[in-house]
Wavefront OBJ file of the C-alpha trace (Angstrom):
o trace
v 29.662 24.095 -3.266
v 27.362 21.681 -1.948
v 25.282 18.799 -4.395
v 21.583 19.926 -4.251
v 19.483 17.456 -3.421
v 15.021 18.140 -3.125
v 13.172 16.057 -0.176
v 9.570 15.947 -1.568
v 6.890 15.244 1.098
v 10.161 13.439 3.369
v 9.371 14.444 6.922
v 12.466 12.583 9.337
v 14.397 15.335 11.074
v 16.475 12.521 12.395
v 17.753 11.388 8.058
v 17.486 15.429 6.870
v 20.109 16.631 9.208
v 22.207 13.391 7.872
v 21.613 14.632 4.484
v 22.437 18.760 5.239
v 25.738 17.789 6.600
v 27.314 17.081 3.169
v 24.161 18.268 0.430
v 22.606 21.295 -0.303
v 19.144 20.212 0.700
v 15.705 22.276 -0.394
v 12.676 20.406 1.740
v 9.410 20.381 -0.390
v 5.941 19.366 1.304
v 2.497 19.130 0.044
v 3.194 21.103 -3.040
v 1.609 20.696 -6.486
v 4.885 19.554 -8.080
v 3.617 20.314 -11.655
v 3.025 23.888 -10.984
v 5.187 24.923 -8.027
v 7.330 27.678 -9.196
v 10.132 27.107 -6.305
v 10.267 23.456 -6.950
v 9.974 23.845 -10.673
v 13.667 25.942 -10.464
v 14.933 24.180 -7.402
v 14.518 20.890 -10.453
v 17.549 22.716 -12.686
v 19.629 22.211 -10.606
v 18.827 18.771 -8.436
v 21.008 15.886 -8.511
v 18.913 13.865 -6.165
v 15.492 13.759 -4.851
v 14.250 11.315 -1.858
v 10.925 11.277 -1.064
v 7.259 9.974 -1.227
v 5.014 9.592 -4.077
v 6.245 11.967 -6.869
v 4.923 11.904 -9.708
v 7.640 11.170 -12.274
v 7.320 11.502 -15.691
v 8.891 13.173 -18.935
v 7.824 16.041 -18.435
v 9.561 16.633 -14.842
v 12.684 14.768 -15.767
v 13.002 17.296 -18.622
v 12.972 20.058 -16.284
v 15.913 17.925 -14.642
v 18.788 18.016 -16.799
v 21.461 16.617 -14.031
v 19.431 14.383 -12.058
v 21.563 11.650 -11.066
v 19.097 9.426 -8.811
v 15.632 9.294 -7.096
v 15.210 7.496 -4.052
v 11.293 6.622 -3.358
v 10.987 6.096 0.310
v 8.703 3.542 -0.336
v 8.422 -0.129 -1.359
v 6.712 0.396 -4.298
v 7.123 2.803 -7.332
v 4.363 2.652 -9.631
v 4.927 6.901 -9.317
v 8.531 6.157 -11.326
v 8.228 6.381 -15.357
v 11.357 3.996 -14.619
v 12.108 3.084 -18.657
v 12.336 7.476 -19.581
v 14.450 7.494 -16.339
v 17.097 4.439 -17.240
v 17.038 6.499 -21.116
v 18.665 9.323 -19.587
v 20.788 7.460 -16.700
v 18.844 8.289 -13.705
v 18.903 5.211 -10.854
v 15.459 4.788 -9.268
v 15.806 2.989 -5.571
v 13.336 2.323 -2.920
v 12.871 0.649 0.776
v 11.908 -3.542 0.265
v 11.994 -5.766 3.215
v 11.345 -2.916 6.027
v 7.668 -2.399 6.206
v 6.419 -6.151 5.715
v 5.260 -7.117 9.517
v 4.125 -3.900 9.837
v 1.387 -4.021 7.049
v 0.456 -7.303 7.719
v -0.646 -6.386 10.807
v -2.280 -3.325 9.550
v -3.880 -5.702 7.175
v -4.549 -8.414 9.521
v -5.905 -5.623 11.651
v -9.163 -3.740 9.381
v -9.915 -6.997 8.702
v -11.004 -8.054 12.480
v -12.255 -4.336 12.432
v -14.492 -5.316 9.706
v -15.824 -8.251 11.453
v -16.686 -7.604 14.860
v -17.750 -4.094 13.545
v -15.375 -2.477 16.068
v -15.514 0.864 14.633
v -19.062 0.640 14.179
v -19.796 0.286 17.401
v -17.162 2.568 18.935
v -19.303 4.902 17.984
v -22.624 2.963 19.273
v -21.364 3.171 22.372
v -19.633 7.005 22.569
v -22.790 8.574 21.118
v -24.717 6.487 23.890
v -27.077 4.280 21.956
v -25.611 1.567 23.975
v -28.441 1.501 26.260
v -29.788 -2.241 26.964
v -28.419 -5.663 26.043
v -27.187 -6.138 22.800
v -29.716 -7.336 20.183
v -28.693 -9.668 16.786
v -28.719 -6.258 15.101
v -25.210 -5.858 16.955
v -23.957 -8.852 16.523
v -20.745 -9.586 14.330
v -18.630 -12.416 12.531
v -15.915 -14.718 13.826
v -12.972 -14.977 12.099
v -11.188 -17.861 13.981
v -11.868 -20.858 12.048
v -12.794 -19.207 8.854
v -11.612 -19.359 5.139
v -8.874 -16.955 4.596
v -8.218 -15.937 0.510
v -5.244 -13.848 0.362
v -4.678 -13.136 -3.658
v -1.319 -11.835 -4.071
v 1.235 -14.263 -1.960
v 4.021 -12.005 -1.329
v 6.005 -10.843 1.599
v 3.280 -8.967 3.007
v 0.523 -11.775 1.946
v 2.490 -14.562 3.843
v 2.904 -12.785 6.317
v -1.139 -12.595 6.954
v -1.270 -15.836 6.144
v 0.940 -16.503 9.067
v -1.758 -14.256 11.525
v -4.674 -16.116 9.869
v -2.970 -19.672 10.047
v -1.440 -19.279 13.581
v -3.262 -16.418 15.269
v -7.346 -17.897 14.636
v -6.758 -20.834 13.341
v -8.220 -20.270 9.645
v -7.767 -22.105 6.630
v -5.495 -20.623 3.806
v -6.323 -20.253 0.530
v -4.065 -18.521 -2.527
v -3.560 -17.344 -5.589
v -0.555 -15.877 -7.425
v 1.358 -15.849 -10.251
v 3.279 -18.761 -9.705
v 2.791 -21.105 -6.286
v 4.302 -20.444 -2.975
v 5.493 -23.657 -1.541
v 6.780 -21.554 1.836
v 3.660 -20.608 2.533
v 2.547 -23.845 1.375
v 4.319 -25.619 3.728
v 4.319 -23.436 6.792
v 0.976 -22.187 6.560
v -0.950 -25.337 5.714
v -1.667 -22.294 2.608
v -3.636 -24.212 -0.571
v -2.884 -22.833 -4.236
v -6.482 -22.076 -5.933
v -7.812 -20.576 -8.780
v -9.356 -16.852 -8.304
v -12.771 -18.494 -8.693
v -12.454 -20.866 -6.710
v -10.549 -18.903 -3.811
v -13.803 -16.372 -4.264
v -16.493 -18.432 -3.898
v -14.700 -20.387 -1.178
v -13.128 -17.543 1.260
v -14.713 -15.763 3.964
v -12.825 -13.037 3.784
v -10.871 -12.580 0.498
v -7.700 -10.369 1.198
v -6.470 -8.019 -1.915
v -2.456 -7.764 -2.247
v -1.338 -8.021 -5.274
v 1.243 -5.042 -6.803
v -0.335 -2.790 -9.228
v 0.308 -4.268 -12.544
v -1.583 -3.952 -16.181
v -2.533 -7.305 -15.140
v -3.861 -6.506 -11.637
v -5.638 -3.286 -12.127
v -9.969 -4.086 -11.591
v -8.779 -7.287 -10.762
v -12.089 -7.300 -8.157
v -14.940 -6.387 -10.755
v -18.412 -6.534 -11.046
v -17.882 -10.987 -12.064
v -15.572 -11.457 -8.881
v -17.574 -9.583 -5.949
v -20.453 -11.539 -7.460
v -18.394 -14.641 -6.984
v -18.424 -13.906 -3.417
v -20.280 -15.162 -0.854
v -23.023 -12.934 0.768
v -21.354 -13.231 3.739
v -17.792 -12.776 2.978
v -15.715 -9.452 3.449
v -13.424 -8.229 0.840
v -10.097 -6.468 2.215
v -7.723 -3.949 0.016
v -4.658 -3.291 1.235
v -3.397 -2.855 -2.057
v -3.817 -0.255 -4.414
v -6.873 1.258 -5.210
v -6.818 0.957 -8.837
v -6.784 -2.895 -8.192
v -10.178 -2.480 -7.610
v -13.190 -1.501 -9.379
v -14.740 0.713 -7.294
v -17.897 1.609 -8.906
v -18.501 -2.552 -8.640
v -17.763 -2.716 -5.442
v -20.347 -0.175 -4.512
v -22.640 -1.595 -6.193
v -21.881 -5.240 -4.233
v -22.721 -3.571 -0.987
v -25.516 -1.666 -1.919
v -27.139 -4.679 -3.285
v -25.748 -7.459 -0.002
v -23.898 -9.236 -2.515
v -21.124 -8.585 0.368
v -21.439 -8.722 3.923
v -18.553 -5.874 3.953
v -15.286 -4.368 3.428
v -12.227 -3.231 4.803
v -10.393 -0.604 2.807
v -6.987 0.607 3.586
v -6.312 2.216 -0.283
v -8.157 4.142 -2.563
v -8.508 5.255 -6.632
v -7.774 8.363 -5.885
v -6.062 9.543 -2.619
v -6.759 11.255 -0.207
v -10.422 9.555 -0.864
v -12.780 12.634 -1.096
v -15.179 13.237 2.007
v -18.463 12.600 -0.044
v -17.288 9.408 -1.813
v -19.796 7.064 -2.062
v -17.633 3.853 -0.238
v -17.567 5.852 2.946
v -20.915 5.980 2.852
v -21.165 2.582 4.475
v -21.394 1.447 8.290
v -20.189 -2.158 7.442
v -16.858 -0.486 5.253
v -14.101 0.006 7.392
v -11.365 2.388 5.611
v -8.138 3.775 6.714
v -5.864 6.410 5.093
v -3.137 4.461 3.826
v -1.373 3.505 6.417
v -0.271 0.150 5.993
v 3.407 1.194 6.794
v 2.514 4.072 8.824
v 4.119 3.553 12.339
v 7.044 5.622 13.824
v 9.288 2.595 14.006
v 8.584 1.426 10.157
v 8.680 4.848 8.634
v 12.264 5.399 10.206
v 13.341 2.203 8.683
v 12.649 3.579 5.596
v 14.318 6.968 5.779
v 17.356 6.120 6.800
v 17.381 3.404 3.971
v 16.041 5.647 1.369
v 18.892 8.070 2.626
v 21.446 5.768 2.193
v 20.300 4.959 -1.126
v 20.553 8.611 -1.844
v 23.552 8.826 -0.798
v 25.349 5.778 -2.017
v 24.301 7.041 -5.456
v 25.784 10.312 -5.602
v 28.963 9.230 -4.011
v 29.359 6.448 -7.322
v 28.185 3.272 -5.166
v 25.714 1.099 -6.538
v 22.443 1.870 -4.385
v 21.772 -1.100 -2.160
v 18.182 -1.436 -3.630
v 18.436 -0.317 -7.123
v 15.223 -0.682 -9.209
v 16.270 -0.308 -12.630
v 19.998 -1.869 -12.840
v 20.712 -2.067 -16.288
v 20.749 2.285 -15.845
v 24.519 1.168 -14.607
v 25.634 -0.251 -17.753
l 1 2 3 4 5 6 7 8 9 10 11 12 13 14 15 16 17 18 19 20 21 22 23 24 25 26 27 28 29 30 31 32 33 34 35 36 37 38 39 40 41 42 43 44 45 46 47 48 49 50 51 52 53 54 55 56 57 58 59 60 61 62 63 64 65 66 67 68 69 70 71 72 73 74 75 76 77 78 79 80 81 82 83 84 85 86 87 88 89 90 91 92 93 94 95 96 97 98 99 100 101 102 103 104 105 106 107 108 109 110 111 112 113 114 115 116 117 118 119 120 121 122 123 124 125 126 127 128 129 130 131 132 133 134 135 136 137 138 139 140 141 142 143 144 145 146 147 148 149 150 151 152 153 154 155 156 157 158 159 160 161 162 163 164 165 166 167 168 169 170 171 172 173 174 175 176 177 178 179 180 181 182 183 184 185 186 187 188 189 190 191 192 193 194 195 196 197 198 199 200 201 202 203 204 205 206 207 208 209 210 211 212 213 214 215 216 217 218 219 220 221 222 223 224 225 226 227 228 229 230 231 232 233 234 235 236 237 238 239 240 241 242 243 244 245 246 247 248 249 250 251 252 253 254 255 256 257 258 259 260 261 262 263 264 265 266 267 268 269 270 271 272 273 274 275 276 277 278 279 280 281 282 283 284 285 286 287 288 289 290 291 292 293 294 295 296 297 298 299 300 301 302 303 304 305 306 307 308 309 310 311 312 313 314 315 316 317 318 319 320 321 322 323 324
């Protein structure tokens, strides 16, 4: 009899029919996983589950009483109560060092949206107000040449530091946790303080993990930092942000505008006030989200799966010390 294993919101034809060839697999998609009667049962008798953005807590892993491994396809995994999992033996993996270039130019990419107001006036010219020459009410930013504040100088954060540095020619600012003497040295990048990076950038860049430390690290005291000209980008997490600030920084021009690729709460509701905005430029997420990248991912999160079950030690194991 066949291992059962639950893919939860884990779409790849191309990795499932890699799994079904030696599991038992029951696919799951855009289910309520707390109250989903199938899923609920199929949980008794899981061994694995690969997927994207589960909620995992107590209260699911005690509805999972041989659950041998969860494989996040995902780099992060913020969703994983990882210390109740490593209690009760479970490995947690997920899928670093695919997805990097990708969301850097994603990044890179609602950024020059922001400035030049390209989605803005997409739609100035489709519904056909575009009907003279363009008057300083159209006009944009530049971004070549400009201060670039990336806070968070990871993977992802040098790697828009690279686009900024090379690509238009801006200045670098940082600031992290400890310094990044890479970046440093490749990207002409200059360690700061928050403040200072705030009040200095002309477009500060959000991409720091989700941490106790990081969440509302943008509040009401750092968008007023700002200057009234500068655009603030999250490609993030939401809950980095306070939102309720940042609202309030565009309503009142403390900002010149925004470009938002993450949310508090997700999928962002139609009526929320942020996408209210003609100078916010927001995208669903999708910071990983090509064909090529998302792939990448499920084949690695598959072979984390599968190392797992087959007693191999899963090539990107979160939580090691489950294995002793």
């Amino acid at each position: 009899m066949k291992r059962k294993i639950l893919a939860y919101n884990f779409e790849f034809s191309e990795t499932l029919d890699r799994l079904r060839d030696r599991f038992d697999v029951e696919i799951f998609e855009r289910i309520n996983p707390k109250k989903d009667p199938a899923f609920l049962h199929a949980l008794e008798m899981a061994e694995g589950i690969v997927g994207l953005a589960l909620p995992v807590d107590k209260e699911l892993l005690d509805r999972a009483p041989i659950l041998k491994i969860i494989s996040n396809n995902s780099t992060g995994f913020n969703n994983l109560s990882l210390d109740e999992m490593t209690k009760r033996g479970i490995m947690g993996t997920n899928t670093p060092g695919v997805l990097e270039d990708t969301t850097a130019d994603a990044i890179f990419g609602i950024l020059l949206a922001a400035a030049r107001r390209i989605p803005e006036l997409d739609q100035f010219v489709k519904t056909g107000k575009w009907k003279q020459h363009l008057t300083r009410k159209e006009y944009a930013v530049d971004v070549h040449h400009k201060t670039l504040g990336i806070i968070g100088m990871g993977k992802i954060g040098s790697l828009i530091a690279k686009r900024g540095h090379f690509g238009f020619d801006m200045n670098v600012l940082y600031y992290n946790r400890t310094r990044n003497l890479e970046a440093e040295e490749k990207y002409n990048a200059v360690y700061s303080s928050l403040d200072t990076l705030l009040s200095e950038s002309d477009f500060v860049c959000l991409m720091t993990p989700l941490t106790p430390e990081t969440e509302n690290i943008m509040g009401k005291r750092e968008f007023k930092l700002m200057k009234n000209s500068a655009i603030f980008v999250n490609g993030s997490r939401g809950k980095t942000v306070d939102e309720k600030a940042l609202i309030e920084a565009l309503r009142t021009n403390e900002i010149h505008g925004a470009a938002l690729d993450v949310f508090q709460i997700e999928p962002v509701r139609a009526d929320h006030p942020l996408l209210q905005f003609p100078n916010v430029v927001t995208t669903p997420h999708v910071g990983s989200s090509t064909h090529e990248t998302e792939l990448k991912m499920a084949k690695l999160a598959v072979e984390n799966l599968e190392a797992g079950l087959t007693g191999k030690r899963p090539k990107n194991l979160i939580n090691p010390e489950v294995l002793d």
